[in-house]
N, C-alpha and C positions, 0 to 999 in steps of 0.2 A: 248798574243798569246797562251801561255800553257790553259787558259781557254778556248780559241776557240777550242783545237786541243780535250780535254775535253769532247768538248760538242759534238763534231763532233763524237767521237771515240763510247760514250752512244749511238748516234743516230742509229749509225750501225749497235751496239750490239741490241741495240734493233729491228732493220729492219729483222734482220737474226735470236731472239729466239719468236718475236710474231707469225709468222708465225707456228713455232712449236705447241706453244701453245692454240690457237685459236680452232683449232679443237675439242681439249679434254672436254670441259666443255658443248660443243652438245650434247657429247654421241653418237659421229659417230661410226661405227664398223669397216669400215675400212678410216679411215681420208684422206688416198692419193687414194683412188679412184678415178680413172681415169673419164672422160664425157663418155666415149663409154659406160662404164659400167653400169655409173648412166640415162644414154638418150635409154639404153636398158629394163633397172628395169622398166621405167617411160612410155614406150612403151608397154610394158607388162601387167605394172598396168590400162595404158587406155583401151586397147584393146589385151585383152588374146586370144583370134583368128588370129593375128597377123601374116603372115608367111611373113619370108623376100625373097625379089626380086632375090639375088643371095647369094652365100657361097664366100667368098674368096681363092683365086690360092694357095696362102699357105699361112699357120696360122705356126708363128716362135714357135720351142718345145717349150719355155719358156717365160715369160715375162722380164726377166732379156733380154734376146737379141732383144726381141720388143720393150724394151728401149734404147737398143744400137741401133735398127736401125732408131730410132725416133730421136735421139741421133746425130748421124751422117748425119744423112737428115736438121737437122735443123743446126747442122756446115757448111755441103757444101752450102747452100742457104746464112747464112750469109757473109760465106765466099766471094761465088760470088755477093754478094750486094754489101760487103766492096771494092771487088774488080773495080765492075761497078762506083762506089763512088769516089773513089779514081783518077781511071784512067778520070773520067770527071773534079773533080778540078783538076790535072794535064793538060789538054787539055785547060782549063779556064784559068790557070796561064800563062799559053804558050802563049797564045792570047794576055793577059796584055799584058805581058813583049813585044811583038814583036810588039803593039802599041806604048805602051811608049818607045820603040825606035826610030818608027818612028817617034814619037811626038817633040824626043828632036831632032829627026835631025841627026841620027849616022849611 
């Protein structure tokens, strides 16, 4: 069992420093570059005449709080999935149970 637990604990460590790593040996300049960023570069590079359709309502001062709002939008959403999730096995269990009542006869 202490070898499973072992082999489990490497697997992790490593799930959580490849990710780190993997970048550096591209030679990327900025490695956590976001899609917007790089599907704008790549927009630009095809077609430098490019003007976009509209501007956005507002652009948050920082990026630190465009990750916080990124941040929070993708908690409420899990949140309400886990929720939607949850309360449907509940609703399914409820159903069992009040068959196999009726089944045994009570």
């Amino acid at each position: 069992m202490k070898r499973t637990n072992f082999i489990l604990l490497a697997l992790v460590l490593l799930l959580l420093i490849l990710p780190l790593i993997l970048p550096i040996p591209s030679g990327l300049k900025a490695p956590f570059s976001g899609t917007d960023n790089q599907s704008q570069a790549a927009i630009i590079a095809a077609h430098p005449d490019y003007q976009p359709w509209f501007e956005p309502l507002w652009k948050p001062p920082s990026s630190e709080i465009e990750g916080l709002l990124f941040a929070l939008q993708a908690a409420l959403g899990s949140g309400l999935l886990g929720y939607y999730l949850g309360l449907r096995r509940g609703q399914s269990q409820a159903r069992r149970q009040a068959r196999d009542r009726i089944d045994a006869g009570d």
